[in-house]
N, C-alpha and C positions, 0 to 999 in steps of 0.2 A: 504494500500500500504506500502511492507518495500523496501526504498531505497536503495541505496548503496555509502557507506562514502568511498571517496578519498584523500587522504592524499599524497598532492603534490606539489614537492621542486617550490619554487617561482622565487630561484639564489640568486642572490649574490644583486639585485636590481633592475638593468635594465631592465623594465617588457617585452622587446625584446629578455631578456636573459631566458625568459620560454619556455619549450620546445611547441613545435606542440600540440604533446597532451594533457600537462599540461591547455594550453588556449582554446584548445578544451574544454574538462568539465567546465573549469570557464563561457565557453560560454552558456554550456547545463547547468549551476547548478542551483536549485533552493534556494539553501543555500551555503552560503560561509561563513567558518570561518578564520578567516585570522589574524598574529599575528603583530598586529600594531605597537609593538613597536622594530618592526625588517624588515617587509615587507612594501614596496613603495604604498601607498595605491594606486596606479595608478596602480597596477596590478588587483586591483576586478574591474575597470570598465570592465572589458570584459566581466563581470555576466549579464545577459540578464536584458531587464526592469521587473520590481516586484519581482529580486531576492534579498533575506534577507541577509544584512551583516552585520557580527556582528566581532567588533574587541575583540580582547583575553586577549588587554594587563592588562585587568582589574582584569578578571577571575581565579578560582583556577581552578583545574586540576578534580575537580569533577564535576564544575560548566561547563566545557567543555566538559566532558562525557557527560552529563547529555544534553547538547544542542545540540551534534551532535545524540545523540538516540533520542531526541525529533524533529528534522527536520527530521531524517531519515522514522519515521511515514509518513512525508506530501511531502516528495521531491522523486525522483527517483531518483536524482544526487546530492549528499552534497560535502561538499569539503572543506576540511582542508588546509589553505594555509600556507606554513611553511617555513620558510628562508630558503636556501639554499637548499642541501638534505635534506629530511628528518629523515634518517638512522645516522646523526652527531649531536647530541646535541640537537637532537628535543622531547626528551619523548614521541617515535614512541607507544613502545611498551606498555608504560604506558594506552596509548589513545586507542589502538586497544584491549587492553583485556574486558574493559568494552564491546566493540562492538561484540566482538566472547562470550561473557557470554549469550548477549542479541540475537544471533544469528541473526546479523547485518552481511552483507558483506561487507568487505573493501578490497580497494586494494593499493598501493603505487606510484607514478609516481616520480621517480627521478628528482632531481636539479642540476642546476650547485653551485657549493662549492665554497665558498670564498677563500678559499683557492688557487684555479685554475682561478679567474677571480684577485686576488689580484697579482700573476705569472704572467698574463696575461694583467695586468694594468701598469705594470712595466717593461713590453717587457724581462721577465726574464726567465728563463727555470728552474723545478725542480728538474732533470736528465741530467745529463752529462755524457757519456762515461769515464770510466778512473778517474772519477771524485766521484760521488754519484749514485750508479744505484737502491737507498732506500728513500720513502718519509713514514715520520713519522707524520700521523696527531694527533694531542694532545692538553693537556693545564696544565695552573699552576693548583697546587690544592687550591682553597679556601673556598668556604663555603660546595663544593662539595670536599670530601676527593680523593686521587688519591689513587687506589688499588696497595698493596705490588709489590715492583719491576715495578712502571709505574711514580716514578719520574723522573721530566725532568730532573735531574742531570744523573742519570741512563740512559737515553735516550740520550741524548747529545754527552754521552759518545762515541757512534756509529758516531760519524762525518758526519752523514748522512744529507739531508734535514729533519729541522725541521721547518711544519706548526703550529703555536700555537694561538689555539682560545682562546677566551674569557678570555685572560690576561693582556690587554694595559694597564689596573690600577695594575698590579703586574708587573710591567717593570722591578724594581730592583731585583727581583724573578729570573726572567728570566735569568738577568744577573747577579748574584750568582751563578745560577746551572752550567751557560755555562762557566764559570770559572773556578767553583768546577770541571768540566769535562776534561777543559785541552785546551778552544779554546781561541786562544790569543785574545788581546785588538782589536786587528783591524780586527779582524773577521767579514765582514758584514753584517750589518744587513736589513731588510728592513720590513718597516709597510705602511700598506693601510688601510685608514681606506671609509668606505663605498665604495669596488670598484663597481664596474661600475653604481656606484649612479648618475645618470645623474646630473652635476652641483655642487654637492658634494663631491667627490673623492678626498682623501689627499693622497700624494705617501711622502715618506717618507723616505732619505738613511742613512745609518749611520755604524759607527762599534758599535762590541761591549765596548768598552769603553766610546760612545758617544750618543748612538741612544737612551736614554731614556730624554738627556738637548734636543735631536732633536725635540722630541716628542712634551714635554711642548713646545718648541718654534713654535711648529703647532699649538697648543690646540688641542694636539688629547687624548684624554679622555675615547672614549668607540668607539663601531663597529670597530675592527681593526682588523686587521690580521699580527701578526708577522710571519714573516720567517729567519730564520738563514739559511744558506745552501755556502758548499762549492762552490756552483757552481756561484752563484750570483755575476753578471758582468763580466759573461764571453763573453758575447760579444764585452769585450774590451779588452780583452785577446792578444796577439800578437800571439800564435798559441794555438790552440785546436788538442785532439787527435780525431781522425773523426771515423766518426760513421759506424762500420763496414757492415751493413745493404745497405747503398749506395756506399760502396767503389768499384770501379772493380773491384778489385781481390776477390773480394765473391760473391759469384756462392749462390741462391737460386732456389729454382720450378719454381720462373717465369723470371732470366734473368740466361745467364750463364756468367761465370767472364772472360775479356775481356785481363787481366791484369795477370799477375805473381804475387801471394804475396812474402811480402816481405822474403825473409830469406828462400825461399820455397824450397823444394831436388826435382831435374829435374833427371831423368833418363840419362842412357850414350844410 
């Protein structure tokens, strides 16, 4: 029998926060690899009884191949459990070429991104009209170099939302480059670190002048999610420019505009 290995986002934590499908196969799997030292081990209990799991945080990257081709002999359904998406910082492709060498089939089941549940843990929004209509997901360079032209300073540059993983231990990094770029001190900032971690969850507000003494005074040290973005706190905003999408005066296929825009040339 050759199985077929799936490779699927787990979220942000919240094992509520796995898709339908996602907990579907972990229900049919006969193998689940799952990477412990990221994912809420209360997400493999949905592996049926006498299914094999094995955690990754241990393992090299060959040691991984090597165990999802060797389950994939004995199971019909394997499954690779991986933080968040798996398409962001998961060594997707690293793990799928061993599998298409071996003429294994695999397929991918999308995650929810920390990114989007750290927005979402903070009741914050990463797009604002008039405001950022650009989200940039990224991170510091450290032991992983950043490719030419994909420095955060260079990035920053854009004023846009910036998502920045795998950086809460290069805090001062961060705020360097957003300087070197031109965002002033009180620019703000916001860190989550494990969101929708049931029980867990640090929210974290600050500018850039202060959000890194914030940090230490949470002990937040690792699973974080930085955000910079202009738009952050806009809900407390005294006015917003409104979102042309639900305004009356715009006319789409499924309403027509109720309203006069503004500034609009009326005929005699």
């Amino acid at each position: 029998m050759t199985g077929k290995v799936w490779f699927v986002g787990a979220g942000p934590g919240d094992p509520e926060l796995l898709t339908v499908k996602g907990r579907r196969l972990l229900e049919e799997a006969g193998a689940i690899l799952y990477a412990g030292s990221l994912v809420d081990q209360a997400a493999t209990l949905f592996g049926p009884a006498g299914c094999v799991i094995r955690d990754s945080k241990d393992m090299t990257l060959e040691e991984m191949s090597a165990w999802l081709l060797e389950q994939s002999a004995r199971h019909a359904t394997v499954v690779r459990l991986q933080t968040g998406d798996p398409g962001l910082y998961g060594a997707l492709v690293e793990m799928t070429r061993p599998l298409t060498a071996a003429g294994i089939e695999w397929a991918v089941v999308p995650g929810v991104s920390s990114a989007f549940a750290a927005a979402a843990a903070a009741g914050e929004t990463l797009t604002l009209p008039e405001i950022t209509q650009t989200v940039i997901l990224t991170r510091v360079a450290g032991r992983t170099p950043m490719p030419p032209g994909e420095e955060l300073e260079a990035l920053a540059a854009h004023r846009a939302t910036l998502c920045i993983f795998l950086s809460i231990t290069l805090l001062h990094e961060v705020q360097r480059a957003l300087r070197a770029a031109g965002w002033p001190e009180d620019a703000p900032i916001l860190v989550v670190q494990k969101a929708s971690w049931p029980g867990e969850e640090k929210i974290v507000r600050g500018t850039l002048a202060d959000i890194k003494q914030r940090c230490q005074a949470g002990k937040i040290a690792s699973q974080a999610m930085i955000i910079a973005s202009p738009a952050l706190g806009a809900a407390d905003w005294p006015t917003l420019a409104r979102s042309r999408l639900y305004d009356p005066a715009f006319a789409h296929r499924f309403r027509k505009a109720t309203v006069a825009a503004p500034n609009s040339e009326t005929s005699a």
